[in-house]
C-alpha positions as CSV (number, residue, x, y, z in Angstrom):
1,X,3.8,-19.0,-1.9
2,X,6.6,-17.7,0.7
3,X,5.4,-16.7,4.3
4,X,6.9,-13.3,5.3
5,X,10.0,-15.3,6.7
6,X,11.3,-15.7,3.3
7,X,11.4,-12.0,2.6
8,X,14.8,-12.2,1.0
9,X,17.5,-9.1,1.5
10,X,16.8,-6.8,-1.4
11,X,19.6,-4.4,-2.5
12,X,18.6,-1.1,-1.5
13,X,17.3,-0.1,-4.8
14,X,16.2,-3.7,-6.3
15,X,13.5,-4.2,-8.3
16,X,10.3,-5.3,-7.0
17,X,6.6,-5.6,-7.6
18,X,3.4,-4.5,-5.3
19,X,0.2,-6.4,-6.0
20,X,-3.1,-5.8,-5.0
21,X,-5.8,-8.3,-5.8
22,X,-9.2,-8.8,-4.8
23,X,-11.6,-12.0,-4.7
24,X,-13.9,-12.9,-7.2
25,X,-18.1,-13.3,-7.2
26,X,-16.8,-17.2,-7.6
27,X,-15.8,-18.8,-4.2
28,X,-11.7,-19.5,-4.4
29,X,-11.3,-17.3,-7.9
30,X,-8.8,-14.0,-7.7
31,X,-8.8,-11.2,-9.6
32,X,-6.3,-8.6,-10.3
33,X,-6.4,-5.1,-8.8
34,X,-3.3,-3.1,-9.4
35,X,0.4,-3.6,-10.2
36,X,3.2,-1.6,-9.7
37,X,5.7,-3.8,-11.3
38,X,8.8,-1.6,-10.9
39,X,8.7,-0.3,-7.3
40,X,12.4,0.1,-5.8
41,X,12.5,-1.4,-2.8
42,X,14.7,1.3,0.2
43,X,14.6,-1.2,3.8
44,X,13.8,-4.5,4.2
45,X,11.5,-6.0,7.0
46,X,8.7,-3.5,7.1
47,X,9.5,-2.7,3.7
48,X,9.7,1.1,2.1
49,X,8.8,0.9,-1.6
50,X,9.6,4.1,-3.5
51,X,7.9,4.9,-6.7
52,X,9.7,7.7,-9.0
53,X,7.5,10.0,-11.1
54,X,6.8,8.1,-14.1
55,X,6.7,4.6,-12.3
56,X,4.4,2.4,-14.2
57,X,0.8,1.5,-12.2
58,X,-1.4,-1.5,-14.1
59,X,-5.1,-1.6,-13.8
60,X,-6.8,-4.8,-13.4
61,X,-8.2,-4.4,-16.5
62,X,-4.8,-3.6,-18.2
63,X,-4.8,0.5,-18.0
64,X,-1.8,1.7,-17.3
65,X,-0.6,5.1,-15.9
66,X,2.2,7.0,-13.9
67,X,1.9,9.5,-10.7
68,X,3.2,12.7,-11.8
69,X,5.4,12.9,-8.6
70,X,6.7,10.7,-6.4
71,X,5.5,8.4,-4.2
72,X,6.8,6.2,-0.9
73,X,4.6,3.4,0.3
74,X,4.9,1.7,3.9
75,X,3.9,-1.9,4.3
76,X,4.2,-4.1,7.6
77,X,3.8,-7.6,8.5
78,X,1.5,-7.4,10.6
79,X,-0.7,-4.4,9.6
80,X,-3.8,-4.5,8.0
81,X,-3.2,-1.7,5.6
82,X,-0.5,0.1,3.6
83,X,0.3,4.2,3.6
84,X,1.4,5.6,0.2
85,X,2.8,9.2,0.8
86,X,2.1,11.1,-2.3
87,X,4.4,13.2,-2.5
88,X,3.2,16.7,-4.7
89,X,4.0,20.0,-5.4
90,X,1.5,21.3,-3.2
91,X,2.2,19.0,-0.1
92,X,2.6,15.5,0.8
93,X,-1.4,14.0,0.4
94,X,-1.6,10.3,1.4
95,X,-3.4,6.9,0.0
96,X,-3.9,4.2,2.8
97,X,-5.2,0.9,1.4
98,X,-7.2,-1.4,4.0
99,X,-5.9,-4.7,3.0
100,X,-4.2,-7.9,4.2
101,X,-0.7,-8.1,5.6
102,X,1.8,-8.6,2.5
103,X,2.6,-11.8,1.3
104,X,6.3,-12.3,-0.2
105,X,6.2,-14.4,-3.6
106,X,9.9,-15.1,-3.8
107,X,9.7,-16.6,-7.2
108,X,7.9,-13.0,-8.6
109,X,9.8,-10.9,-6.4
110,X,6.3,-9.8,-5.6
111,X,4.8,-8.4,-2.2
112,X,0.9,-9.2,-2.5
113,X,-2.0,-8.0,-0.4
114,X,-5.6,-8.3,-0.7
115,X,-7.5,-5.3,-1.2
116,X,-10.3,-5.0,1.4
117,X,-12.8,-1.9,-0.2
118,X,-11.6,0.9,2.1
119,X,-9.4,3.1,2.0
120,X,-8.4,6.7,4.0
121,X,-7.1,9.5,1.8
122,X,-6.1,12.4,2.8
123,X,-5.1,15.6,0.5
124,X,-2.0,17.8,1.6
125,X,-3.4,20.1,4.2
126,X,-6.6,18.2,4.3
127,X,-8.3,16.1,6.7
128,X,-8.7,12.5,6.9
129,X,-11.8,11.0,4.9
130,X,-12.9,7.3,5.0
131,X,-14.0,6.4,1.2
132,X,-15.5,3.4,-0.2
133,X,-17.8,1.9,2.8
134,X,-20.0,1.0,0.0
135,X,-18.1,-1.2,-2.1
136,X,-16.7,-2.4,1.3
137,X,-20.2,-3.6,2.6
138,X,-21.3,-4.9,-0.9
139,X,-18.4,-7.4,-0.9
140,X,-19.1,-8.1,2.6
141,X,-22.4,-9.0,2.1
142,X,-21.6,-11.2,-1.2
143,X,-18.9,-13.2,0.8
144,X,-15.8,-11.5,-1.0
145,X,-14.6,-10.1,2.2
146,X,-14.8,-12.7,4.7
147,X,-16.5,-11.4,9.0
148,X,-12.8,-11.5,10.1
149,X,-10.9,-9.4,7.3
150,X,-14.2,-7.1,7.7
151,X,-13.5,-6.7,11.6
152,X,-9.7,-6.5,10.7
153,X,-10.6,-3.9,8.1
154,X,-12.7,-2.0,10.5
155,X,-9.7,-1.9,13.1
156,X,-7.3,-1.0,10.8
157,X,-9.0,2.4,10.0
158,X,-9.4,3.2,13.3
159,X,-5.7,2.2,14.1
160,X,-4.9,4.6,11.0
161,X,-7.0,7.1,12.2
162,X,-5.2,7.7,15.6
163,X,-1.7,7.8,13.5
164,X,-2.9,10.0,11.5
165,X,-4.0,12.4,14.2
166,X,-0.8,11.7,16.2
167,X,1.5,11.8,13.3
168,X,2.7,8.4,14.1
169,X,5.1,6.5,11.1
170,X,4.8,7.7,7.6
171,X,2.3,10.8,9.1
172,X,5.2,12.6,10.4
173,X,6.4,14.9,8.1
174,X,9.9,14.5,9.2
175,X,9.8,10.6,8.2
176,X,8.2,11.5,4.3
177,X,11.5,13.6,4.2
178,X,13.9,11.4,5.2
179,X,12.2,8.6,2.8
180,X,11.9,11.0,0.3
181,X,15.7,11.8,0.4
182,X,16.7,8.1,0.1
183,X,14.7,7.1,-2.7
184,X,16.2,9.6,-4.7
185,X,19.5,8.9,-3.9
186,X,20.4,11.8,-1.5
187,X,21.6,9.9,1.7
188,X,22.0,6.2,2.3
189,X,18.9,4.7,4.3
């Protein structure tokens, strides 16, 4: 497995896959979460993944579907959670997954996090709700989310929390835009 060192340069454009996995009731077993396997990767070291309407997503248990819209994701080495922008008819809404920094897989041109139970969504024009504390403390308490990805988890929603209400990153409107226009071709990034 490649540290985030390897992260190659990927053509603007290029092909790559997001994978979210989560532990299993076993110590040391995995278990798939969700795949996007054809995310289009737009900048480099704190990547920008873009994900045109239609973009396949894969369930852990092999469901697949496609977001009617599209949809730009911000990852960052060192962050504890991702921001998906979703970006609808109605206004941009937003999915933040609490989960582990990426990991690059060179060989699977693959950027894999661990999925850590919580998550903040937000609906366009809404505000801010944390969901999933239960499923968050469950796997705490059966040893699927270790004491120091559970206080890593707990920072990270506050740490999303105050960008949200500063409009900090991918919470400014003006940077949805801007991504928006590159990964559909309108400007160069």
């Amino acid at each position: 497995m490649g540290s985030w060192g390897d992260v190659p340069e990927v053509a603007p454009y290029g092909r790559v896959c997001l994978e979210s996995v989560k532990r299993g009731d076993s110590p040391g077993t995995w278990k798939a979460h969700r795949r996007w396997p054809e995310a289009q990767w737009l900048q480099g070291r704190s990547p920008v993944l873009w994900f045109a309407p239609g973009t396949p997503v894969v369930e852990g248990n092999g469901r697949r579907w496609s977001s009617p819209y599209p949809v730009i994701c911000w990852l960052w080495e060192d962050k504890w959670f991702h921001v998906m922008a979703l970006c609808r008819e109605d206004g941009t809404g937003y999915y933040c997954n609490i989960a582990s920094p990426p990991v690059w897989l060179p060989e699977r041109k693959t950027l894999r996090v661990t999925d850590l139970e919580l998550d903040v969504r937000i609906e366009p024009r809404g505000r801010p709700k944390v969901v999933d504390r239960d499923e968050f403390e469950m796997a705490v308490r059966r040893g699927r989310i270790t004491r120091i990805e559970a206080a890593a988890a707990e920072r990270a929603v506050e740490e999303l929390l105050g960008w949200i209400k500063d409009r900090t990153g991918p919470f400014d409107p003006a940077e949805v835009i801007r991504w928006r226009r590159v990964g559909e071709g309108q400007v160069p990034e």
